[in-house]
Backbone as JSON, one array per atom type, in Angstrom:
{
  "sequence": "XXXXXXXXXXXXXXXXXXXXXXXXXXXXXXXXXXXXXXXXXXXXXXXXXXXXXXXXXXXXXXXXXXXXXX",
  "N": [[99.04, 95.4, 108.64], [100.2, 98.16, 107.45], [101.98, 100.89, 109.59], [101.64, 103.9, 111.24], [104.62, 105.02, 110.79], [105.08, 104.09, 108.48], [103.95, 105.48, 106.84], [103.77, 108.4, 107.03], [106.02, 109.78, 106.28], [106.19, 108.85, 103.74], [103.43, 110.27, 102.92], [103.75, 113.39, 103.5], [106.18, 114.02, 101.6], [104.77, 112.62, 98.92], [101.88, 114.74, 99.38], [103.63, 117.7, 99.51], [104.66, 117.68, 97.01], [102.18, 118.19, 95.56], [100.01, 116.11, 95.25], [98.11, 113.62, 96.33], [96.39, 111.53, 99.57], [94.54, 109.39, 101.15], [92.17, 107.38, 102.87], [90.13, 104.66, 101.22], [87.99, 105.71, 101.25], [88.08, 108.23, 100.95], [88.34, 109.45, 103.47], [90.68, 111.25, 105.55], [94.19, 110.08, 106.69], [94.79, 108.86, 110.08], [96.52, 110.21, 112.32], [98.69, 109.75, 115.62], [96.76, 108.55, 116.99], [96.36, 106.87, 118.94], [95.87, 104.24, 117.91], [98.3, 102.73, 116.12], [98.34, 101.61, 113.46], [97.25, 101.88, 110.13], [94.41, 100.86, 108.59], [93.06, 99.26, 106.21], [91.72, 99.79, 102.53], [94.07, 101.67, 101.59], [94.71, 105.03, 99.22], [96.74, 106.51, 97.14], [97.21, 108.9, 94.82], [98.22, 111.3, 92.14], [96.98, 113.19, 92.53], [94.42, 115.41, 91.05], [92.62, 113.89, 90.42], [92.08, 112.34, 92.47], [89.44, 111.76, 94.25], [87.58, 110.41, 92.23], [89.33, 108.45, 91.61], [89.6, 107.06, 94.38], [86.99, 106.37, 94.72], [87.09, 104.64, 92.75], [88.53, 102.32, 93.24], [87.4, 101.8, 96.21], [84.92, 100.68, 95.29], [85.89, 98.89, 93.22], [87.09, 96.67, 95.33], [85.03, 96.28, 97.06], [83.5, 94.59, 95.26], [85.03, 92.26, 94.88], [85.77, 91.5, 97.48], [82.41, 91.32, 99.41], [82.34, 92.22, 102.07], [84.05, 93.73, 102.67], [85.78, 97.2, 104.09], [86.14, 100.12, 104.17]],
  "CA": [[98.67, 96.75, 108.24], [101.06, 99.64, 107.49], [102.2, 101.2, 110.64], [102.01, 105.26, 111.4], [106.01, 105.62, 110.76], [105.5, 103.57, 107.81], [103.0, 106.03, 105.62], [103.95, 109.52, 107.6], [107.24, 109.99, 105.84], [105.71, 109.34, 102.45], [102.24, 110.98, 102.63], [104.53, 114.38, 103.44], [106.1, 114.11, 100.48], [103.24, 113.21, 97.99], [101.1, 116.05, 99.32], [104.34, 118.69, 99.03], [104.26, 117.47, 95.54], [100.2, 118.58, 94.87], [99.12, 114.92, 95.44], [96.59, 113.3, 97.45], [96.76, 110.1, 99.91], [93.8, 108.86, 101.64], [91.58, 105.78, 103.13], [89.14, 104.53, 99.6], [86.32, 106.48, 101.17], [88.71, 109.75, 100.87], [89.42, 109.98, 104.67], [92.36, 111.53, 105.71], [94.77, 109.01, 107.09], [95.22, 109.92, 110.83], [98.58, 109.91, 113.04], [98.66, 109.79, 116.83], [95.77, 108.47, 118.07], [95.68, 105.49, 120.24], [96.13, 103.19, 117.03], [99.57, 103.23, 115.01], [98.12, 100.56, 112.38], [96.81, 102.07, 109.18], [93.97, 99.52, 108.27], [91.82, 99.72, 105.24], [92.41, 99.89, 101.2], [95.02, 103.14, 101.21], [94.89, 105.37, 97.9], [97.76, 107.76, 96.83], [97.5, 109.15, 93.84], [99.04, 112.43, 92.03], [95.85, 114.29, 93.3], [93.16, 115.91, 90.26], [91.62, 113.03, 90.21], [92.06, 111.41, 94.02], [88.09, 110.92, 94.46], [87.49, 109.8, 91.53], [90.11, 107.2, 92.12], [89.36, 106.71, 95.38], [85.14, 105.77, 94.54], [86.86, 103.21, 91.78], [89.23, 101.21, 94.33], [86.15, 100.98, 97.22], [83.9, 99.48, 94.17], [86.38, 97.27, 93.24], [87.23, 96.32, 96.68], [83.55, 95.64, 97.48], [83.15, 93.49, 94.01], [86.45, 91.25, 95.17], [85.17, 90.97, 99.41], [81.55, 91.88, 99.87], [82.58, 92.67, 103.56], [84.91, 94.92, 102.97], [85.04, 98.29, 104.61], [87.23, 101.13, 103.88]],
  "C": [[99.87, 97.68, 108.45], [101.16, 100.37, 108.54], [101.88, 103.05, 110.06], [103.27, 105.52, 110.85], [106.02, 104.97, 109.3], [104.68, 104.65, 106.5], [103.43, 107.71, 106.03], [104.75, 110.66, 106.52], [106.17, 110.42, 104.04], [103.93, 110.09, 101.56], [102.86, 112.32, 102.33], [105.26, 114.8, 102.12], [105.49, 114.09, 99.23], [102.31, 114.66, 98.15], [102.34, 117.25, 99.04], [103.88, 118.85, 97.52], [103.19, 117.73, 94.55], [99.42, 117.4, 94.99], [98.34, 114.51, 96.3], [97.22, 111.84, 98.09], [95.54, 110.11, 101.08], [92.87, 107.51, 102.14], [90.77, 105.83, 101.68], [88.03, 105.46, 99.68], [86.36, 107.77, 101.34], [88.82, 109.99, 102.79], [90.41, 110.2, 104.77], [93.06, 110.69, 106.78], [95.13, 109.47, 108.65], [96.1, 109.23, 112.08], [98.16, 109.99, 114.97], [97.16, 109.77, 117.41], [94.96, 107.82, 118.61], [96.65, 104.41, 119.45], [96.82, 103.43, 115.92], [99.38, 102.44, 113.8], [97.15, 101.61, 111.7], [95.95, 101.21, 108.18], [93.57, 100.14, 106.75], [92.73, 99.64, 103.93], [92.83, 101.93, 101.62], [95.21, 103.67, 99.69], [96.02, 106.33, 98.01], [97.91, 108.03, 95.62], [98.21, 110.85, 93.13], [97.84, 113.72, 92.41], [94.41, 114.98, 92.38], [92.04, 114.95, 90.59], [91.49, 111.63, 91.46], [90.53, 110.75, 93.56], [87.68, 110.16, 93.91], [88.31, 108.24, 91.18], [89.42, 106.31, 93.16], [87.48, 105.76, 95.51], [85.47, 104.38, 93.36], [87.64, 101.99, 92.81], [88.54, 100.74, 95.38], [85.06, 100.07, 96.24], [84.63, 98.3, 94.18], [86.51, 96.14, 94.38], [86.35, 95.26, 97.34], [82.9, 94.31, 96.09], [84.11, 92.32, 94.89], [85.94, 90.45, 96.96], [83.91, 91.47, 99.22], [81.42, 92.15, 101.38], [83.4, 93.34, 103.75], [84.67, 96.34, 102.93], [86.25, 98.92, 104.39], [87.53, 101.35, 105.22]]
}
């Protein structure tokens, strides 16, 4: 899994930019606290249409593993 130092850098820049970057189930990805591993399907997209993203990548997700958890 993607470390804290490894998504930090470029979340910062996407959001400057107007974009979005979240876990599939739209959580916000979060930094210092306890656990530096970033588990789960990660979305980043240019942002209008995050959720809508984000609700098609946990479907798919869940079609592909039926045990998978955002």
């Amino acid at each position: 899994a993607p470390k804290d130092w490894d998504m930090a850098a470029p979340e910062a820049v996407l959001l400057a930019a107007g974009g979005a970057f979240s876990h599939a189930d739209g959580r916000p990805l979060s930094y210092n606290d306890g656990d530096i591993r970033q588990a789960g399907c990660l979305i980043a997209s240019h942002g209008p249409s995050h959720g809508e993203l984000c609700a098609k990548a946990a479907a798919a997700m869940a079609a592909i593993d039926p045990g998978f958890a955002v």
